[in-house]
C-alpha positions in Angstrom: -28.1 -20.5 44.9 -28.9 -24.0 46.0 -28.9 -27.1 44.3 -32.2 -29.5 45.1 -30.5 -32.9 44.9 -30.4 -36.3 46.2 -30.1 -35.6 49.9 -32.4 -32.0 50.0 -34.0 -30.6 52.7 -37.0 -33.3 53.0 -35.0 -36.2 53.7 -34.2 -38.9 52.1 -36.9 -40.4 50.4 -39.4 -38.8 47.6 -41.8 -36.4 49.0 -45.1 -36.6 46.7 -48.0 -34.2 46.5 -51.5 -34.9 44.6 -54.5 -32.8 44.6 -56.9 -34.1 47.4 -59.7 -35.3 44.9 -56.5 -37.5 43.5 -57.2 -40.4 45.9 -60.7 -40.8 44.9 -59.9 -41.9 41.4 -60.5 -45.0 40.1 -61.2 -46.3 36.2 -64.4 -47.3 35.1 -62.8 -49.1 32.5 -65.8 -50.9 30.3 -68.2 -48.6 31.7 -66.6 -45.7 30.3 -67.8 -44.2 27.3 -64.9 -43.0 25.7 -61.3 -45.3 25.2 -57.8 -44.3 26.2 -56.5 -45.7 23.2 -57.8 -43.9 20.2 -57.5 -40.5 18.9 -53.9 -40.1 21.1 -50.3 -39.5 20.1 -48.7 -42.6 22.2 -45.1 -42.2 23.3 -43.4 -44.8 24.1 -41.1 -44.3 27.0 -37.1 -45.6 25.9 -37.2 -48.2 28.4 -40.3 -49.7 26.7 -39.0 -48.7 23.4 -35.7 -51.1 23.7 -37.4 -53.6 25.1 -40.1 -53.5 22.3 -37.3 -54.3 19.9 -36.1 -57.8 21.1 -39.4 -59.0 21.7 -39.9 -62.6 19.7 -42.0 -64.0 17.3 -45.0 -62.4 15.4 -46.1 -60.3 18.2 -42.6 -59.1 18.1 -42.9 -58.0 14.5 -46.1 -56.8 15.2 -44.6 -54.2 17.5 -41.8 -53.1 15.3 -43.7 -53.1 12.8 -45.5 -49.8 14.0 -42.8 -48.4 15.9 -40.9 -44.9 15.1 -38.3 -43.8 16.4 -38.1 -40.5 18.1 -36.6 -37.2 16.8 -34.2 -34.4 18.3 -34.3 -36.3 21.4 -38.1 -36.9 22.0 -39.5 -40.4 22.4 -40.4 -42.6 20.3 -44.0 -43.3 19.5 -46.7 -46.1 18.1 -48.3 -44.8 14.9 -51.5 -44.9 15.4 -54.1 -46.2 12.3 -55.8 -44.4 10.0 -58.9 -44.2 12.4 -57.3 -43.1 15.1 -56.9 -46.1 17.2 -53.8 -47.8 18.8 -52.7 -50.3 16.7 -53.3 -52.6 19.6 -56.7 -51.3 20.5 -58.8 -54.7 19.3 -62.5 -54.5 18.5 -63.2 -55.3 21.7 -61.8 -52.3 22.8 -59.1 -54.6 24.6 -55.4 -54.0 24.7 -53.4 -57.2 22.4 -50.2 -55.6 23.7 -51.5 -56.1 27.6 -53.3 -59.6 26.6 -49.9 -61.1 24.5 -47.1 -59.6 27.0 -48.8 -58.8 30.2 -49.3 -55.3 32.6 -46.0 -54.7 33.3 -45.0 -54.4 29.6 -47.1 -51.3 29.1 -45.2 -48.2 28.5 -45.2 -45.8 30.6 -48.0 -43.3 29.1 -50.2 -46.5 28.8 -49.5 -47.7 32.1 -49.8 -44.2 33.8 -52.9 -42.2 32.1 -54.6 -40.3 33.0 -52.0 -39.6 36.1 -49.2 -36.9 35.1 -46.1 -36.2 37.1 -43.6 -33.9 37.4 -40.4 -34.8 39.5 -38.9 -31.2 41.2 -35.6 -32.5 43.5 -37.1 -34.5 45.9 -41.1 -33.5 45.6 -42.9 -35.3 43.3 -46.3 -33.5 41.9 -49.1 -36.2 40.8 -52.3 -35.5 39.5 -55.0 -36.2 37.1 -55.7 -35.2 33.9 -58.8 -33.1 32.3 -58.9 -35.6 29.4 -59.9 -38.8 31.4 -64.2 -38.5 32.0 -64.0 -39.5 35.0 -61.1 -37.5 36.2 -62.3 -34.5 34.8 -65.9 -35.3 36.8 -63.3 -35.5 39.9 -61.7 -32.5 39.4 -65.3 -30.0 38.3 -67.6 -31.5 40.9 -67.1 -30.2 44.3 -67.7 -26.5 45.6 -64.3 -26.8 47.6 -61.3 -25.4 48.7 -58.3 -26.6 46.9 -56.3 -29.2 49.3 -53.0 -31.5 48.6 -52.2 -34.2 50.3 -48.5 -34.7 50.7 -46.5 -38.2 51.9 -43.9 -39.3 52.0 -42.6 -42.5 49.4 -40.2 -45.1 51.1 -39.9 -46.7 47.4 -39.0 -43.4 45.6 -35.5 -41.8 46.2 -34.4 -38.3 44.9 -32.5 -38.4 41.5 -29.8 -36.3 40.7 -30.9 -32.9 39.2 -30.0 -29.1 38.6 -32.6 -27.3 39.6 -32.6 -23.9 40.7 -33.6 -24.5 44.6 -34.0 -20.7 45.3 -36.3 -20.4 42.4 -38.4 -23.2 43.0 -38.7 -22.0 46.7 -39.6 -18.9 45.6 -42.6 -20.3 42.8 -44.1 -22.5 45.4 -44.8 -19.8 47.3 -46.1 -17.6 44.5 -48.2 -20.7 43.9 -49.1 -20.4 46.9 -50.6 -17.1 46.2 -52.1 -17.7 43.3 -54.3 -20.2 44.8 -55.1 -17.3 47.1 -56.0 -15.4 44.0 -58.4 -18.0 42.5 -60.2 -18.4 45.8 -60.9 -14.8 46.5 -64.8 -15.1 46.5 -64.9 -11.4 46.8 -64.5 -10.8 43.1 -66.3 -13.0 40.7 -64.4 -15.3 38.5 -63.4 -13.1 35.7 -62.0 -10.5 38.2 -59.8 -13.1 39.9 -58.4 -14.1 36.1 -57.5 -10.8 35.7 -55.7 -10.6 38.9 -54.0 -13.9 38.7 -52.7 -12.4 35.6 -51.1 -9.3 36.8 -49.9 -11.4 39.4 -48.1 -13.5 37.0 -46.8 -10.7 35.1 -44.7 -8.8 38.0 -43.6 -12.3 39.0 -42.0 -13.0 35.5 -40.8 -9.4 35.4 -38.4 -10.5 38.2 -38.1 -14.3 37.6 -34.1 -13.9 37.1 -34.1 -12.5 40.9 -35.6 -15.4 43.1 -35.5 -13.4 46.1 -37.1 -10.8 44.5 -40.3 -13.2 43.8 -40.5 -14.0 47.6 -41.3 -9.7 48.1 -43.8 -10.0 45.2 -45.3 -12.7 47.0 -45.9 -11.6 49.8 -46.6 -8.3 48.9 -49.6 -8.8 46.7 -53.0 -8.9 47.9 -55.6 -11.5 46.6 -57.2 -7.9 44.6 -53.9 -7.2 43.4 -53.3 -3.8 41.4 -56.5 -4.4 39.0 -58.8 -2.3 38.4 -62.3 -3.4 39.0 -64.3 -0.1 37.5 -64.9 -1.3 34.9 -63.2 1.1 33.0 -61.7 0.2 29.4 -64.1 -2.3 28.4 -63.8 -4.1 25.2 -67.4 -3.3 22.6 -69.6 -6.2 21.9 -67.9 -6.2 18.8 -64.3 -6.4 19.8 -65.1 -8.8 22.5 -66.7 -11.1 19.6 -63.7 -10.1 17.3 -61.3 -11.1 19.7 -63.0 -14.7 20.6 -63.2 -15.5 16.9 -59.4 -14.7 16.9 -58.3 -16.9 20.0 -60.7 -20.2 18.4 -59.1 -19.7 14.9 -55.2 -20.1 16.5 -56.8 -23.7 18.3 -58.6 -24.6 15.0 -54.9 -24.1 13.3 -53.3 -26.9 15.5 -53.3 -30.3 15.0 -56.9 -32.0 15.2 -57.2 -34.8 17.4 -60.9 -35.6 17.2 -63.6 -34.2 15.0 -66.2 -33.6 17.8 -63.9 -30.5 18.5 -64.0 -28.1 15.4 -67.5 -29.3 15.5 -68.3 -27.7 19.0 -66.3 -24.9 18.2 -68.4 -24.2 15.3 -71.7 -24.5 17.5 -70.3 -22.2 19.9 -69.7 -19.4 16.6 -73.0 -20.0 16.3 -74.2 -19.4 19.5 -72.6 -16.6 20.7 -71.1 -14.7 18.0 -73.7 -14.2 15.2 -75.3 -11.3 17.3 -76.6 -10.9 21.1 -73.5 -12.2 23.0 -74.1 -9.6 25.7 -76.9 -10.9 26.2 -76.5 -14.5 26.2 -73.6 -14.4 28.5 -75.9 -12.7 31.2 -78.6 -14.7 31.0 -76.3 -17.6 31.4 -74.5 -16.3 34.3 -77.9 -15.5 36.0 -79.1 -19.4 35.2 -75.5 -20.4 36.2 -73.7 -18.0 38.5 -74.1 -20.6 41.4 -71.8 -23.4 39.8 -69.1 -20.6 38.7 -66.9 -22.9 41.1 -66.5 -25.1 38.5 -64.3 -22.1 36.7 -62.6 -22.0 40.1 -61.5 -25.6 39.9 -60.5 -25.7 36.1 -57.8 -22.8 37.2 -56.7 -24.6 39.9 -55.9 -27.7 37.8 -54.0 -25.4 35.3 -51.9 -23.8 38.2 -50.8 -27.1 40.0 -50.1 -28.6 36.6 -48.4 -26.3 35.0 -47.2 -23.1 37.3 -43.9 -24.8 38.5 -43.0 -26.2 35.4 -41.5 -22.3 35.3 -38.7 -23.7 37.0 -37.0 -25.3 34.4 -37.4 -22.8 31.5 -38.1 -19.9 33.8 -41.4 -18.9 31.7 -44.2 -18.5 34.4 -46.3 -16.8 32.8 -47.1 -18.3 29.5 -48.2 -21.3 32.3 -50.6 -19.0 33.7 -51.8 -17.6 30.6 -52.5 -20.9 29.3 -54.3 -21.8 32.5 -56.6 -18.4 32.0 -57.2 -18.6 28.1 -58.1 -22.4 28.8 -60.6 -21.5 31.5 -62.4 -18.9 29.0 -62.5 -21.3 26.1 -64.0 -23.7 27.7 -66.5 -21.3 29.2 -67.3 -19.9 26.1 -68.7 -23.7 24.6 -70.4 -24.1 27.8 -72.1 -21.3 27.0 -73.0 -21.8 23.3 -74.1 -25.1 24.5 -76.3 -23.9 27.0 -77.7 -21.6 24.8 -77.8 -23.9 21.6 -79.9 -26.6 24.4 -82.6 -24.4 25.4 -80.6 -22.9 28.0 -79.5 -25.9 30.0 -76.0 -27.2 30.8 -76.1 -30.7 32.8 -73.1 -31.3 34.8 -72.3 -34.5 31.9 -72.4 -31.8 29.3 -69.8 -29.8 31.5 -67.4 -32.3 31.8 -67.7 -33.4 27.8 -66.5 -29.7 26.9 -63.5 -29.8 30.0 -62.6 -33.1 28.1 -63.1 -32.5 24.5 -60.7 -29.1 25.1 -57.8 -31.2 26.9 -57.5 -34.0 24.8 -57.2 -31.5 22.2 -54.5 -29.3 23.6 -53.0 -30.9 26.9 -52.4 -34.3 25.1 -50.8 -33.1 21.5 -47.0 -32.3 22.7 -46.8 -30.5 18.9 -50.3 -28.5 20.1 -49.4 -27.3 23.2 -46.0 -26.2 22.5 -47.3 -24.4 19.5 -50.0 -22.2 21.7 -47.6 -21.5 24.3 -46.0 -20.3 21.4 -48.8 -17.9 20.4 -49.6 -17.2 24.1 -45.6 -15.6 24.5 -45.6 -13.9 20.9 -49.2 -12.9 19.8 -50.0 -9.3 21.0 -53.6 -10.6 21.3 -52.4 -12.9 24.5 -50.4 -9.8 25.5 -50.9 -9.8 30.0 -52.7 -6.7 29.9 -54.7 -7.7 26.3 -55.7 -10.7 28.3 -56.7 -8.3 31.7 -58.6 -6.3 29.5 -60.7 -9.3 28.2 -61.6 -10.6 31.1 -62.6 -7.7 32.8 -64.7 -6.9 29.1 -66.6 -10.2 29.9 -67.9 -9.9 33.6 -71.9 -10.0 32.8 -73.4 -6.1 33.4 
């Protein structure tokens, strides 16, 4: 085993990678019809944090005055008011912490969102986040084949870490493949879940034997060993049964905004008071020609989340999330559709993709907990979950 440290393979400097839609980003800012700055959990970086603390005057006791200070290790945070808004989010839907200190005093989430990175050695992974409109319009849009463009940073060097550099070799190129997987146009969406899932599974059977990922790797087709017969398909009923299930464990978490329980409620509605069979094929058949949208939203799961296996050597709860995500947010598309006289507009699309993330991807306490549920629950079991989403594919 290999350490990925300050001098690794790529050189000396930082080697970064963003999605290729990542460049084409920019905020709308007052155009935008949502904020950044209310219904969020802000951390505040410890940098920002310490600095926060010796800042003068009444701004300065502004600051401390909503201040806590992190526990077990985590950062600290801003509380936010009883409304939901940052505590320096104004009525003008302007920042008093930006307008009384200046850009560069912004912590980091504030400064940063809706990027996200993860530092691995000496690559650096950047990318946008579902939450952000007009990211998540970036990431749905285009009928495409997933590209990254990688360069090289001159102002970044490599920090000191402990990485396991045979094991992150080895999950880039199962990554790799599981892009592979989601791109198989042969088999329709549903069919390429399934696979990406039994892909996932042998992977994390042998995650404590890096070079035994690289064989499974290679190894495994883009069908993979799934069954597409259609055999062992969930009833109606069950199939209903076990949506209700997966939307009561997300009602259970932490709500961040009330237009969530209220869609999931529409989408109870919808779909699961009777005829769901029948719905969901006459929404593929209206439909079935934007199903790369499904494509993209589990490509965005896997380059977020797939190599964060590195660290805590879980891949699969990653992929699972990345699956279960995709299906819960197909299921409200649908109810919508069908609750809107069986018409989905590319806005209503990216509402649902945004309403889910901010929800789960940006409540620390919420995701951890379904990851949670996605390891223990025998309802997110890898071959429950291949089950389901070869019980959905429209007859």
């Amino acid at each position: 085993m290999f350490k990925a440290g300050l001098f690794s393979s790529w050189g000396l400097f930082m080697l970064v990678r963003t999605p290729d839609y990542y460049s084409e980003f920019k905020c709308i800012a007052g155009e935008c019809t949502d904020t950044c700055c209310a219904g969020w959990q802000v951390d505040v970086d410890d940098r920002s944090f310490a600095y926060y603390r010796i800042v003068k005057g009444d701004f300065g006791d502004r600051l401390r005055s909503v201040m806590t200070e992190g526990r077990n290790g985590a950062e600290g945070q801003f509380r936010i008011r009883e409304d939901g808004r940052c505590p320096f989010l104004n009525d003008d839907n302007l920042c008093d912490l930006y307008a009384a200190l200046g850009e560069d005093a912004l912590c980091v989430t504030c400064a940063q969102y809706p990027r996200y990175s993860c530092e691995f050695g000496s690559l650096r992974e950047i990318g946008i986040a579902l939450s952000c409109k007009t990211a998540a319009e970036l990431i749905l849009k285009d009928d495409r084949t997933p590209g990254f463009a990688t360069y090289e940073d001159e102002e970044s060097f490599p920090s000191l870490n402990s990485i396991d550099g045979e094991l992150f070799l080895a999950l880039m190129k199962s990554r790799d493949k599981a892009y592979k997987i989601i791109g198989n146009r042969g088999r329709n969406i549903f069919e390429r879940m399934a696979a990406l899932l039994d892909f996932a599974g042998r992977v994390q059977s042998v995650i404590k034997k890096p070079h035994k990922i690289k064989s499974v790797a290679e190894g495994y087709g883009e069908d993979g060993g799934v069954s597409f017969d259609g055999d062992g398909r969930l009833s109606e009923k069950a199939l209903v049964k076990t949506f209700r299930g997966y939307f009561r464990h997300y009602l259970r978490q932490v709500i961040i905004k009330p237009e969530w329980p209220l869609l999931c409620e529409k989408t109870d509605g919808a779909l699961y008071r009777g005829g769901y069979r029948e719905v969901s094929q006459a929404f593929w058949k209206s439909y079935g020609d934007r199903e790369y949208e499904y494509e993209n939203l589990l490509t965005y799961f896997i380059f977020r989340y797939f190599m964060k296996g590195v660290f805590d050597r879980d891949v699969l709860s990653k992929v699972k999330m990345g699956v279960v995500s995709t299906l819960i947010i197909m299921q409200c598309d649908m109810a919508v559709w069908k609750s809107d006289g069986e018409r989905l507009g590319f806005k209503e699309q990216v509402e649902i993709a945004h309403f889910y993330s901010r929800e789960v991807e940006h409540s620390e306490e919420n995701f951890d907990a379904l990851c949670r549920i996605f390891r223990q629950k025998k309802e997110f079991g890898t071959e429950a979950l291949k089950r389901l989403c070869m019980s959905v594919i429209p007859i």
